[in-house]
N, C-alpha and C positions, 0 to 999 in steps of 0.2 A: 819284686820289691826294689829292684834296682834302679828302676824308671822313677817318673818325676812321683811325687807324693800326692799331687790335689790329681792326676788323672782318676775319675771316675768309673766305675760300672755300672754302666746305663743296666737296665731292668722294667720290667712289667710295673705299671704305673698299680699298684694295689691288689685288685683283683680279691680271693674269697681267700688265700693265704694271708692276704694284707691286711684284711679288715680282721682277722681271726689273730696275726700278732697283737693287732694294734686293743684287740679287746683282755687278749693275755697281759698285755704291757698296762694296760688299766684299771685291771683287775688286781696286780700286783701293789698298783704305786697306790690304790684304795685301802689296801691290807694294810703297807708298808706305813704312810702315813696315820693309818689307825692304830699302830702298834704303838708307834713314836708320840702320837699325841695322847695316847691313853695314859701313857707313864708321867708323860707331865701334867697331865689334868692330877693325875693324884701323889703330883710331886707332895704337896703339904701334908695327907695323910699317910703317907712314906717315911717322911721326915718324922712322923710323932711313930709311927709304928716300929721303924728300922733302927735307923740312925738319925742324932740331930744336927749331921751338916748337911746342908743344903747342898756344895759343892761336888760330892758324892755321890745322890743320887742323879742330878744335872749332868755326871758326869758318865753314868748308868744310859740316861736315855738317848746320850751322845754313841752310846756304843752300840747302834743299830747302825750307823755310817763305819764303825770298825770292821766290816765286811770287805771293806776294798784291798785288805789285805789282803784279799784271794782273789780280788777282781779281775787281774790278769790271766788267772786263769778260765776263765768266761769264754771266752772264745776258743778253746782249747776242747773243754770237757762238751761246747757245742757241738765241735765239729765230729767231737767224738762219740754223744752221745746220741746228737740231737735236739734241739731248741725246746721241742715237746718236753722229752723228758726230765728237761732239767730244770724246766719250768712250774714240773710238777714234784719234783722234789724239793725242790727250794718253797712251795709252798707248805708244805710238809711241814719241812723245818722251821718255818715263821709259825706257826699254829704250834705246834709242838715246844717251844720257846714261852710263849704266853699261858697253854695249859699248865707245863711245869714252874712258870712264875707265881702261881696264885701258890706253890707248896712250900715256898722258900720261908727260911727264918730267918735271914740276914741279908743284907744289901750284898756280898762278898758273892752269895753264891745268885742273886739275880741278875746282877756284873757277869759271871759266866754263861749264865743261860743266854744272856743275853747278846755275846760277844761269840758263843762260841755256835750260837741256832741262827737266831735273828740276823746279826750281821754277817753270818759266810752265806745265808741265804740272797738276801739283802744283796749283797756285792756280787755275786756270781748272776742274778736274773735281770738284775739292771742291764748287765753287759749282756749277757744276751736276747734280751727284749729289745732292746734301741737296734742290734742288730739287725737283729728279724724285720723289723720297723724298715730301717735304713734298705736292706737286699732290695724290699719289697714296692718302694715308695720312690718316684724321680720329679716330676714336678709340683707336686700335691705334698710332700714330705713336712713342711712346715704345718701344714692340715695336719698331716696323719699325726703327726707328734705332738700339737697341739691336744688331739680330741685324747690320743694315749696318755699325757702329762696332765688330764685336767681330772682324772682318777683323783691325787693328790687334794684339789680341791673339792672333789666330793668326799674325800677323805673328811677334809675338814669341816664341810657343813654336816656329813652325816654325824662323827663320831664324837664330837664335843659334844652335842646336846645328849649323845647316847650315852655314852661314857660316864659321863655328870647322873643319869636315870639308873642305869647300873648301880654306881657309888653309893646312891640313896638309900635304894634297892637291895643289894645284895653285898655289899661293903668291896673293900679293894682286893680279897680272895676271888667273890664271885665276876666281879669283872671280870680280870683277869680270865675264868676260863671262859665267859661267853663271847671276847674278843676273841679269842684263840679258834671258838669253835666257828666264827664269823669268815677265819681268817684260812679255813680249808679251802674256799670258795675259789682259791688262787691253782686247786687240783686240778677243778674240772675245766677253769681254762687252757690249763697248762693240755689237757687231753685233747684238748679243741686242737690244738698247735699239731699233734701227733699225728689227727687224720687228716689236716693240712698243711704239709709240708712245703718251708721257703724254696726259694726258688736258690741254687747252690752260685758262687763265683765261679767266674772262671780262671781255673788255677793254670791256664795255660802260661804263665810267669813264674810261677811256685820254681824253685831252685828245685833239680834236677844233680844226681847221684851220676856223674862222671866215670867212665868205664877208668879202670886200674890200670896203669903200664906195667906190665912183668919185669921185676930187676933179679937180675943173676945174683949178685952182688948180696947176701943175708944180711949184712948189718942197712944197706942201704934201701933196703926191699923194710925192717923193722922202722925204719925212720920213715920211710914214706907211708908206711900203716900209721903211725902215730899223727905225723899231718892232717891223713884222712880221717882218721877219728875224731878229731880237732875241727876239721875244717865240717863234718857232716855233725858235731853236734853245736857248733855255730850257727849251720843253717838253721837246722833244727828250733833252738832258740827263735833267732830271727825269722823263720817263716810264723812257727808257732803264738809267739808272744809279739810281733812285732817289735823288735827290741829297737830298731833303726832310727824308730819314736824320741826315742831320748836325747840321740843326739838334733834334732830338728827346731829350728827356733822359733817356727810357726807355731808346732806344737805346743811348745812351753808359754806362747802366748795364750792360746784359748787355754792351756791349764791353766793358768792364773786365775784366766776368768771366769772356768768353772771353780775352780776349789774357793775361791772367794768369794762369790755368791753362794755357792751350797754352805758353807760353815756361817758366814751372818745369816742364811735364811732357816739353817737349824736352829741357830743355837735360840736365835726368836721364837720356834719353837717349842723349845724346851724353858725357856724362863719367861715367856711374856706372861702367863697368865700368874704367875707371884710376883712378877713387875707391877701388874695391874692392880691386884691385891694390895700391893706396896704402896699405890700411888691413888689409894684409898676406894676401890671398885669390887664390888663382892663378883665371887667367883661365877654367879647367875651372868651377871653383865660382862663379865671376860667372855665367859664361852658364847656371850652376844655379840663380842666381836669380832671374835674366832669366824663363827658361823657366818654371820655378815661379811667379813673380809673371806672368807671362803667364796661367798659369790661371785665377789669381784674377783679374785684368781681365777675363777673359773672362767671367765668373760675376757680374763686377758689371754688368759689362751687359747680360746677360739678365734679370739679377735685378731692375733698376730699373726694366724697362717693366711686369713683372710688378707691380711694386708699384704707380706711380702711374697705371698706365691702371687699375686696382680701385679706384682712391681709398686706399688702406692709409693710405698716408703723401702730405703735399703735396709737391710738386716746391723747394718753397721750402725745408723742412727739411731736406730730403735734401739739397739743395747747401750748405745752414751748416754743418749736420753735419761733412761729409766733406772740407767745405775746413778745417775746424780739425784732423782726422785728420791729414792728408795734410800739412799745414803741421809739425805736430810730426814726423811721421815723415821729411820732408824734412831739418831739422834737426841731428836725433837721428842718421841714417845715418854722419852723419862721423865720430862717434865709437865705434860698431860695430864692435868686434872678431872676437868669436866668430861662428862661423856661424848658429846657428840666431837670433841678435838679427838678424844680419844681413836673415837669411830674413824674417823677420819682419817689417822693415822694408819690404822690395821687396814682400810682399804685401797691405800696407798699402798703398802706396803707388801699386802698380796698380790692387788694386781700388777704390782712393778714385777713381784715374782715369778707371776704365770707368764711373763711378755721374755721375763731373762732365762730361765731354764728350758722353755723352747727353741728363744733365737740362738741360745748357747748352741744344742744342737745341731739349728742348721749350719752354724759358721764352725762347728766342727767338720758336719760333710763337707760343705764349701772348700774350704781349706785344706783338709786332709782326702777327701775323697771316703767312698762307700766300702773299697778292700779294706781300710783302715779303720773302719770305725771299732771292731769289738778291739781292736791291741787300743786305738786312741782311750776309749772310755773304759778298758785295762788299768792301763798305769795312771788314767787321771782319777779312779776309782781309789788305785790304793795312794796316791796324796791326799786324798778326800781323807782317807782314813787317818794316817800321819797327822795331818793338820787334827784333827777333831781326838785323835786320843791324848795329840801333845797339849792343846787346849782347849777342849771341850769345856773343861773343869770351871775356866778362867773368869769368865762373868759369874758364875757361881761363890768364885775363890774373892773378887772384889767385891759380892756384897756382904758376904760375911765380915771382909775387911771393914769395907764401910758402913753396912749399914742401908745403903742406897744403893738401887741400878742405876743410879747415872752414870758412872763412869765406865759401870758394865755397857750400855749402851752405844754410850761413846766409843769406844774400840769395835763394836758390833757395827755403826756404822763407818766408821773408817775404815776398818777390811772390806765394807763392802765397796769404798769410792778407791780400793788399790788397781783394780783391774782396769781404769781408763787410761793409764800407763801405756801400758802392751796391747790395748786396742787399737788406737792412735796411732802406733808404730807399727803394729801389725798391716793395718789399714793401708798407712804410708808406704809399705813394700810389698802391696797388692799392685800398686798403683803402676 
């Protein structure tokens, strides 16, 4: 831990543990996403059924990212359990979340269910998924993450049209449990992980327990016990959680740039399809853009590991690029009438998304290296959280105020154009 930060641990380039993360980790983000976009497809019949602020329940489906409050310990309860295992409990718990949402009578206790199943799930198998990923993956890693993060997008093309068929079908109780029972599915990969086991680090640098000097001396033999306790549950800490993280300004550069693409590309999530509605589109044609811009996400993340594992283009470019993309198109959506602007928009908008939440990745290993990724996507986990419980609510809370998402919008995309700050200079002390 004490050596440089971006030095690396080379590893087996995938092999049958790699492709069995990488099916775990997409199996997951399929779930996750279907959990997240089921609550908002029925944000409007929530609102008439639960409660009549908007802001509330918006602020409900925000709290499937309220996971990260545990995220740090992801790399912990891995190394102590095993990837498997904990892959298949956290699936558990996501399903188990969703079955007991269809029993709720109040927004109060599907906020709990939600915050306290969905998200410690949620936060703890991201961190260790991208792990497993990361151990497993050295030149191909942008692929691997790519084909794992495009789950997300098949999230979205499958679950909108399903979700909306459900609704029809069996009202917003019976969704509910047939997403939950959709959502077991994240067991058996997790069991896949168990009889293929990653490959371990080498902890030949792990901090190491120092033999004791004997003192005569009792008051000075109890102060040097106290040190030692001091000084081993330090390490502890710092080997454990990677705490060293926090002070590094690398770091805080790619958190910027994770936490502010993930909260503009949720909170789009959770409000666009009553944006849509708002800006006079029936719910039939949102979930057609949903779907539609689902393809495209899914195209941009196959397409970006294509590009930067060749060399084509740097990893650097391709995230300035597509955060200034995706910031305008953020924007510009509020004002969106016609449909095919509309369309246009959401596929702008996803595919800018499947191009940043992969490159995000790679320029976290880049930068931080592979020993570091479960502490790095730890503590950028629980900011994820922070940011999204302290304003989740907030494009919710303005259009009640006004009336309009536009200026919900407007904030949605300007957190997304904050991270070309700290890339830029990040970049600039690469150099």
């Amino acid at each position: 831990m004490s050596g440089a930060l971006s030095n690396s641990v080379e590893g087996p380039d995938g092999g049958r543990p790699g492709w069995v993360a990488v099916l775990a980790l997409w199996t997951k983000n399929v779930m996750e996403i279907g959990t997240a976009k089921g609550i908002g497809i029925m944000l409007p019949i929530l609102q008439h059924q639960l409660t009549d602020q908007m802001w509330i329940l918006g602020w409900i489906a925000s709290l499937i990212a309220i996971g990260g409050f545990v995220a740090p310990f992801g790399g912990l309860v891995s190394r102590r359990f095993g990837a498997g295992y904990v892959m298949m409990t956290c699936g558990v718990m996501m399903s188990a979340a969703a079955i007991a949402g269809s029993f709720v009578e109040n927004s109060l206790q599907l906020a709990l269910l939600y915050t306290l199943l969905a998200g410690t799930s949620t936060g703890i198998s991201q961190v260790v998924g991208n792990e497993a990923v990361g151990r497993c993956f050295t030149k191909n890693y942008a692929t691997a993450n790519g084909v794992a993060r495009s789950g997300y997008s098949v999230g979205l093309i499958v679950f909108a049209p399903l979700v909306q068929l459900f609704l029809n079908t069996y009202g917003w109780r019976g969704t509910l449990l047939l997403v939950g029972a959709i959502t077991m599915h994240s067991v058996a990969s997790g069991a896949l992980m168990v009889a293929n086991p990653q490959p371990k680090l080498d902890q030949s640098s792990a901090y190491q327990t120092l033999p004791q000097t004997e003192h005569t001396n009792s008051s000075s033999a109890h102060e040097s016990a106290l040190r030692s306790h001091c000084g081993s549950l330090r390490k502890f800490v710092s080997k454990n959680f990677d705490a060293g993280l926090l002070l590094n300004a690398r770091y805080w550069s790619v958190a910027i740039l994770y936490c502010c693409t993930i909260y503009a590309y949720l909170m789009w999530i959770v409000y666009f399809v009553s944006q849509a509605q708002s800006n006079g589109f029936t719910l039939e044609e949102a979930g057609s853009f949903v779907t539609i811009g689902g393809i495209a996400n899914l195209f941009g993340k196959i397409s970006q590991g294509l590009i930067t594992d060749r060399g084509v283009i740097s990893s650097w470019t391709l995230v300035a690029g597509f955060l200034v993309i995706s910031s305008v198109a953020y924007v510009a959506s509020s004002w969106l009438t016609s449909y095919w602007t509309m369309m246009t928009s959401s596929v702008l908008i996803l595919f800018s998304d499947g191009v940043l939440s992969c490159q995000t990745d790679v320029l976290i290993k880049q930068v931080l290296g592979v020993e570091l990724i479960a502490g790095a996507f730890g503590w950028i986990g629980l900011k994820v959280a922070l940011l999204t419980f302290a304003f989740g609510f907030l494009p919710g809370l303005v259009y009640d105020l006004t009336g309009s998402y536009t200026a919900a919008f407007l904030l949605i995309g300007s957190v997304q154009a904050v991270p070309l700050v700290p890339l830029l200079m990040l970049r600039y002390s690469q150099r």
